[in-house]
N, C-alpha and C positions, 0 to 999 in steps of 0.2 A: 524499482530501478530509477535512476536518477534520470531527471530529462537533460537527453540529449541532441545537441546539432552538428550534424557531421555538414563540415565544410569544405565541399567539393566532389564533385558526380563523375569522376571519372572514372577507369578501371579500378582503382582499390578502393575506394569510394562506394560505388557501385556495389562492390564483391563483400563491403561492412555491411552495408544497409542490408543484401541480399544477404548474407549468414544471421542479421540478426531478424529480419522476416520468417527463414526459416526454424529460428529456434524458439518463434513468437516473443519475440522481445523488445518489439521494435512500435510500439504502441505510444510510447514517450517520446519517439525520437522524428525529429525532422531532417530533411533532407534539403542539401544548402548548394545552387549553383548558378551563375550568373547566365548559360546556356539552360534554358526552359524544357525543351527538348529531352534533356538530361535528366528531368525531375519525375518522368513518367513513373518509374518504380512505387514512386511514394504518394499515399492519398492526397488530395488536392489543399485540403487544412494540413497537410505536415510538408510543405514546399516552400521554399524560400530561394526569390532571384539575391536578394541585399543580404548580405553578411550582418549587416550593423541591426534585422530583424530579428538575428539570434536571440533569445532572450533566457535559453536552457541551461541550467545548470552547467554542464560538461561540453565543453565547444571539442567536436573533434578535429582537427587540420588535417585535412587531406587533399593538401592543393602541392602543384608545383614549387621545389624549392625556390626558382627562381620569382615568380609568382608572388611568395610572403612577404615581400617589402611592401609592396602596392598593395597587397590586401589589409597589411596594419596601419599605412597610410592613412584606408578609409574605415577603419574601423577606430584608431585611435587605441585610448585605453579604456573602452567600454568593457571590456572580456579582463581587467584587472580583478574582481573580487571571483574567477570564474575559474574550474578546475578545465583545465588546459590539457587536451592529448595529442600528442603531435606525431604522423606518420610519414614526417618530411625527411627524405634523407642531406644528412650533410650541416641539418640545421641544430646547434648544439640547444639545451635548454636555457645555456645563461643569455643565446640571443633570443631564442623566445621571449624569457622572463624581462627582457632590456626592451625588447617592442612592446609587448604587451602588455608591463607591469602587475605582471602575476607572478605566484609564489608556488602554487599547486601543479605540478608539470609531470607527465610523463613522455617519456619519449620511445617509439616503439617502431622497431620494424619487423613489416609483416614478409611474406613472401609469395608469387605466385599461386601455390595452392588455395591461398583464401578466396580463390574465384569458384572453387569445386568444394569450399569447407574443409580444406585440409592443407591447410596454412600452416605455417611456422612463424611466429609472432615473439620476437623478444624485447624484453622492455623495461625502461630502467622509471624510477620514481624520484622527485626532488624529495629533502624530508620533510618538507610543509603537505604531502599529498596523506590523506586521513586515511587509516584502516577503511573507512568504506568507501571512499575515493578509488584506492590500492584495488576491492574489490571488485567495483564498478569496470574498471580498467579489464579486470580478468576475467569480467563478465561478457564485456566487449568482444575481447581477441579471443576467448574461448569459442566464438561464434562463430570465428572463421578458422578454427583448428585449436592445433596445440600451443601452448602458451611457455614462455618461457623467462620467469625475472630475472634479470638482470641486477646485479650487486653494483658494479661502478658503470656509470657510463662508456669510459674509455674501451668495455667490453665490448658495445656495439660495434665496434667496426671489426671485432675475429667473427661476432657472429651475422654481418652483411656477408663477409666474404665466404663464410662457409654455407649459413642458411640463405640470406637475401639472394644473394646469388646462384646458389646452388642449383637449380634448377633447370639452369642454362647448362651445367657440367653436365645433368644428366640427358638433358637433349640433345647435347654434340654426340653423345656417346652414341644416342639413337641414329643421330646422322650417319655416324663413323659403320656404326655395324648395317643400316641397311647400303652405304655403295659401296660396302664390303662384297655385301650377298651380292650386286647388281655384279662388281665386278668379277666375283664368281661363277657368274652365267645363271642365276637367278634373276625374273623378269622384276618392274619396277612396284608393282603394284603388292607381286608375295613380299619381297624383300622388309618392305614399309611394313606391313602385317608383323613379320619376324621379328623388325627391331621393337615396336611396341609390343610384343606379346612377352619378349625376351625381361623387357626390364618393370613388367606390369607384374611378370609370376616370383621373378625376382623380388618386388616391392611385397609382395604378399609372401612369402615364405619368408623376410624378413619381421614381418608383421606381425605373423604369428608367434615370434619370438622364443620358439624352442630351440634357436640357435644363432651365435650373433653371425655377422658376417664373415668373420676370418672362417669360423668353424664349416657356416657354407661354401665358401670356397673352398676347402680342405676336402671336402665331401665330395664333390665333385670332380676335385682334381685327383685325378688315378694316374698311380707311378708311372710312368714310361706313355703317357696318351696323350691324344691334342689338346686337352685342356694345359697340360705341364708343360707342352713344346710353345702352347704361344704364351705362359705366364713369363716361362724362361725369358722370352725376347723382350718380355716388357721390362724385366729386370735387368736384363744386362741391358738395355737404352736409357738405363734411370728414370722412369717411368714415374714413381715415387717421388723421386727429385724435381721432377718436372709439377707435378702435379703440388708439390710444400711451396715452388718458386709461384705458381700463379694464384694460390691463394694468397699468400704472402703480398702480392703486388695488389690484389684485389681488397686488402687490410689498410694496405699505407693508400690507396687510393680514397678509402671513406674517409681515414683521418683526414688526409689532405682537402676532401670537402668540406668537413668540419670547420678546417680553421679559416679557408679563404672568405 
């Protein structure tokens, strides 16, 4: 495995180092944050407060996008001859490539699940990044789930909005069905159980992939019964519609990071 430094201890930070501990892969890699505190995960030889100590082949970025101006600042273009992965949203690779005068880039966003190893990671490559660079990459985000390449950049922002995001849609949802149940006259504590058990058995009957989604819905929904009486009402309120408009806005919102 190529030696790498991931730069930065925060939540996805954290949640790399911890997927690649757990896949034991993580024997080359150091751990990079200017909060000390934050470096506990990583043996005491693979810790770094200074950025500019990086010395590893594959600098990972995983700092605030606001954050990277001030960090290329003091780093300069020391990370120029260095293969470059960047999990900042918003920050395209040609400002990378214009800070840090590097050629080898990818650019990837992960999502929520990579805290539990079951992450959704998509990720795009400059064409200076090597077959084993490319690898190295899939080696990485394989460690905190499923992986997913990316062909042109401009793709990342359908897949912020539907993966990077996503995860939020499915916890309103949890929201929405458990003070359904409370307002039901179910107490708070079942209700909460419901909604996590509902979209947990869901996730796993999806998983098991003997049938996609629409067909489990289908399955369930029996002519004339409550399942058809409340689909009905999410249909005639455009439900659908509603749900194309805020991803849709969730797309032109990463673009619009991208370019400010």
């Amino acid at each position: 495995m190529i030696s790498t430094a991931i730069i930065g201890a925060g939540n996805m930070g954290s949640a790399l180092y911890g997927g690649l501990v757990a896949a034991g892969k993580a024997e080359d890699v150091w751990l990079c944050d200017e909060n000390a505190e934050k470096l506990s995960p990583a043996p005491a030889d693979r810790r770094l407060t200074d950025p500019q100590e990086a010395t590893a082949d594959c600098v990972v970025l995983v700092v605030k996008p606001q954050s990277f101006p001030t960090l290329m600042q003091s780093v300069g273009k020391k990370w120029s001859n260095r293969f470059i992965i960047s999990v900042m949203a918003g920050v395209t690779m040609e400002k990378i490539a214009e800070a840090a005068g590097a050629s080898s880039i990818v650019r990837a966003m992960p999502n929520l699940g990579a805290r539990v190893q079951r992450g959704i990671t998509g990720w795009v490559a400059t064409p200076a990044v090597s077959p084993d660079q490319a690898r190295h990459a899939e080696e990485i985000f394989s460690a905190m789930g499923m992986t997913v390449r990316l062909r042109e950049e401009s793709t990342i922002d359908g897949f912020t909005a539907v993966a990077g995001s996503g995860p939020a849609y499915v916890f309103l949802l949890a929201e929405l069905l458990e003070q359904e149940a409370i307002g039901l006259g179910l107490d708070q504590k079942t209700s909460s159980k419901i909604a996590r058990e509902l979209l947990t058995s869901a996730g796993l009957l999806l998983e098991g992939g003997k049938k996609s989604a629409a067909a489990w819905r289908e399955a369930v929904t029996s002519k004339g019964g409550t399942t058809e009486a409340a689909l009905r009402v999410l249909r005639e309120r455009g439900f659908s519609d509603i749900f194309h408009d805020a991803i849709a806005a969730a797309a032109e919102r990463s673009r619009s990071l991208s370019h400010s």
